[in-house]
N, C-alpha and C positions, 0 to 999 in steps of 0.2 A: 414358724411359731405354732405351737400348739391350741387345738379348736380350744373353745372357750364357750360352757353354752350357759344360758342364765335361769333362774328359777324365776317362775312367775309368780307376781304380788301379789294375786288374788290365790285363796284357798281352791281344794276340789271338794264336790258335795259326793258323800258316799248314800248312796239312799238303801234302804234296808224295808222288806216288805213288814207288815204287822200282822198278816196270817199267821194263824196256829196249826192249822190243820188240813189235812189232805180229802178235801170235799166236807160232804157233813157229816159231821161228828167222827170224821176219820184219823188215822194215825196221824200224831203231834209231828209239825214240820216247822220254816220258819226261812230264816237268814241261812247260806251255809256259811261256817267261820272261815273256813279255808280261800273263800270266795271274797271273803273281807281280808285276812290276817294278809295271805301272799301281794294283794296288787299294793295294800297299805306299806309292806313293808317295802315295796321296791320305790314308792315315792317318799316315802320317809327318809331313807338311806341317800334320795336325791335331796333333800331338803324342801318337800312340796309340800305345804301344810294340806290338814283334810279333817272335813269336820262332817256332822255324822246329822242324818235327819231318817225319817222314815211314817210315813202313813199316818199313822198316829200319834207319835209323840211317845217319849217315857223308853221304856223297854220294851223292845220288839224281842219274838221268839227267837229262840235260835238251834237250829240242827247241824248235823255233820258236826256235834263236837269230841271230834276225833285230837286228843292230846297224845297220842302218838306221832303229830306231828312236831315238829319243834318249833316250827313256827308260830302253831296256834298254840302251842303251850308257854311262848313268851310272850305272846300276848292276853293269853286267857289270865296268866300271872302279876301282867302289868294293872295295877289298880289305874292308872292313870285311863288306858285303854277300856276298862271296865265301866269306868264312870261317867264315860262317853257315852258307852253301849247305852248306858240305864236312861240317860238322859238325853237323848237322841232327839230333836227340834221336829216338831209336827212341818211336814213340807207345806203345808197349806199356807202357813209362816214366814217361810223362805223367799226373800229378795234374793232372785238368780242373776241379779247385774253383780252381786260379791262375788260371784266364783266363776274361775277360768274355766272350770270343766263339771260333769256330771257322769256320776259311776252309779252302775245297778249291779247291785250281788245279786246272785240265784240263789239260790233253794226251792222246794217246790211252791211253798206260801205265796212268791211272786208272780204263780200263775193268776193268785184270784186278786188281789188289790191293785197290783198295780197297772193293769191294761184298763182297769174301771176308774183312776183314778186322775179328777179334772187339776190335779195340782202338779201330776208328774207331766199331763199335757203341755200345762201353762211353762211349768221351769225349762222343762228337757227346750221346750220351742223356744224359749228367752237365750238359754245358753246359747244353743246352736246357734240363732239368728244373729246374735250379737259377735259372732267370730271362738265362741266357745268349743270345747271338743266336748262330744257324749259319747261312753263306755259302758259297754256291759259285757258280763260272761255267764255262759251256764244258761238258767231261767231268767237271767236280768233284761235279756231283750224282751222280754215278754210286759214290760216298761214300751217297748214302742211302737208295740204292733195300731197302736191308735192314736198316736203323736201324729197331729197335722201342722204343716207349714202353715204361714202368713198366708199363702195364697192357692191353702186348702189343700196341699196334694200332703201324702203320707211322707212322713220325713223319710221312710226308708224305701219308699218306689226308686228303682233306677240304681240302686246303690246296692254292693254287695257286702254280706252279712255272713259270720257267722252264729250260732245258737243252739241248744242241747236238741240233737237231733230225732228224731221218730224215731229211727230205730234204738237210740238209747234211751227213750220212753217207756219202747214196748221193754227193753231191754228189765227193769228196774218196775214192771207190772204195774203201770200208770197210767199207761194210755189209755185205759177206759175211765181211767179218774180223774185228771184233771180237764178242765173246762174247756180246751182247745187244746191239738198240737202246735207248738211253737214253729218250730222250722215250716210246717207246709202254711200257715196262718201270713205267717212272714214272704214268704213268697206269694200267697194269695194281695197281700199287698204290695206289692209289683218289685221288692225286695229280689235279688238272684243269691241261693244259700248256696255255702261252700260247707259241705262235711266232708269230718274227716273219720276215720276208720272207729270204729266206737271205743272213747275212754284215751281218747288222742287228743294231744294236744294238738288245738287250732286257732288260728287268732286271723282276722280278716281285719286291713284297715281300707277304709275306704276313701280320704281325706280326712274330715275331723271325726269319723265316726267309726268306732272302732270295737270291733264285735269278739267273744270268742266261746267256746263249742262248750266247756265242760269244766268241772273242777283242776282239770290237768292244764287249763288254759290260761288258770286266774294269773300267776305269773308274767305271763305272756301277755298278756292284757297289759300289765299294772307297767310294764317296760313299752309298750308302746304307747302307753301313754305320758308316761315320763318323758318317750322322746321327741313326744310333739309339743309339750309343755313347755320341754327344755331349748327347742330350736332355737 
C-alpha cells in the first residue's frame, strides 16, 4: 500500500520582523518575500494552513522584492496573500497552543526586533515545549539566539543549526552594521553551525528544529518542514 501522511489540524505561525531599516537611520530593509513566498508555497501545496503575525502588528516592511521571481510574483499578485501581509497579528497576541509550528523569515530587519523581542521568547518556548517544530532561514534564526527553555538553557545549545553566515555578511557589507553576527552569536550559545559555501543552499534539521543558511534555503526549509508536519 502506498505511505499515507496526514496534515496537521493546527495552523503554522509565519512571523515577520517589523524593522525598517539597517541600524539608524540606515538603508530601508524588512521581511525578505522570497523567504516567505517559497516555504509558504511548499506547505500550501501540502495543504498546511499558515497564518501571518509579526512584531507589531498591521504591515510589516518588506525587502528582497524581487518579481523576477515567479513565485513571489504569484504571490505579490494574490490579493488574498496581500491582505494577510497588511494585517499580520501583533505576536504579543498570539496563543502558541493553536499552532503546530513556528517559522521566522529573514531579511535584515530581524536582526534588531526579534532577538529583543519577550513575545518571540514566550511562543517559539510554548511551541517547542509543547511537541511543536520551530523554523527559520536566512536572519530568521536571529529569533533564537535568546529563546530559553523551561529550565533556563538556550533552546539552541547542543543542537545544530544552520543561519546566514559571517562570511555572507561580510559578503553583502553588513558586518559592521548590524548589531551581532548571527552564526558566531549562535554558536556562542552552545548551538554547533553547519555553513555551506556562500549563496548555497543549506538546511540543517535537528529534530523539531529546523534551520537553514540563506535565501537559496527558504525552499528547503519550507519541505522539511512539511515533512515533519506531515509524518
Amino acid at each position: 500500500m502506498p505511505e499515507t501522511t496526514s496534515v496537521p489540524k493546527k495552523p503554522v505561525l509565519f512571523v515577520l520582523t517589523s524593522h525598517g531599516t539597517k541600524g539608524e537611520g540606515g538603508q530601508p530593509t524588512g521581511f525578505y518575500l522570497g523567504e516567505v513566498t517559497h516555504p509558504l508555497a511548499v506547505l500550501e501545496a501540502a495543504g498546511i494552513a499558515v497564518e501571518f503575525a509579526s512584531i507589531k502588528g498591521g504591515e510589516p516592511p518588506v525587502d528582497g522584492l524581487d518579481l523576477n521571481d515567479g513565485t513571489n510574483v504569484r504571490y505579490w499578485n494574490d490579493e488574498g496573500f496581500r491582505a494577510a501581509i497588511r494585517t499580520t497579528v501583533r505576536l504579543d497576541d498570539i496563543d502558541p497552543d493553536r499552532y503546530a509550528a513556528i517559522f521566522f523569515a529573514g531579511g535584515h530587519g530581524a536582526m534588531w526586533d526579534l532577538p529583543q523581542s519577550r513575545a518571540v521568547d514566550r511562543v517559539t518556548r510554548s511551541v517547542f515545549e509543547a511537541g511543536g517544530a520551530v523554523a527559520a532561514v536566512c536572519h530568521g534564526p536571529a529569533a533564537l539566539v535568546n529563546v530559553k527553555l523551561s529550565d533556563g538553557r538556550y533552546l539552541v545549545a547542543g543542537r545544530n543549526v544552520s543561519a546566514f553566515t559571517d562570511s555572507e555578511e561580510r559578503a553583502v557589507g553588513l558586518d559592521k552594521t548590524v548589531p551581532f553576527l548571527l552564526a558566531s552569536t549562535l554558536v556562542e550559545r552552545g548551538a554547533t553551525h553547519h555553513p555551506a559555501a556562500d549563496w548555497t543552499s543549506k538546511v540543517v534539521v535537528d529534530g523539531r528544529l529546523i534551520t537553514g543558511q540563506n535565501p537559496q534555503s527558504a525552499t528547503g526549509v519550507g519541505e522539511a518542514l512539511r515533512d515533519i508536519l506531515s509524518a
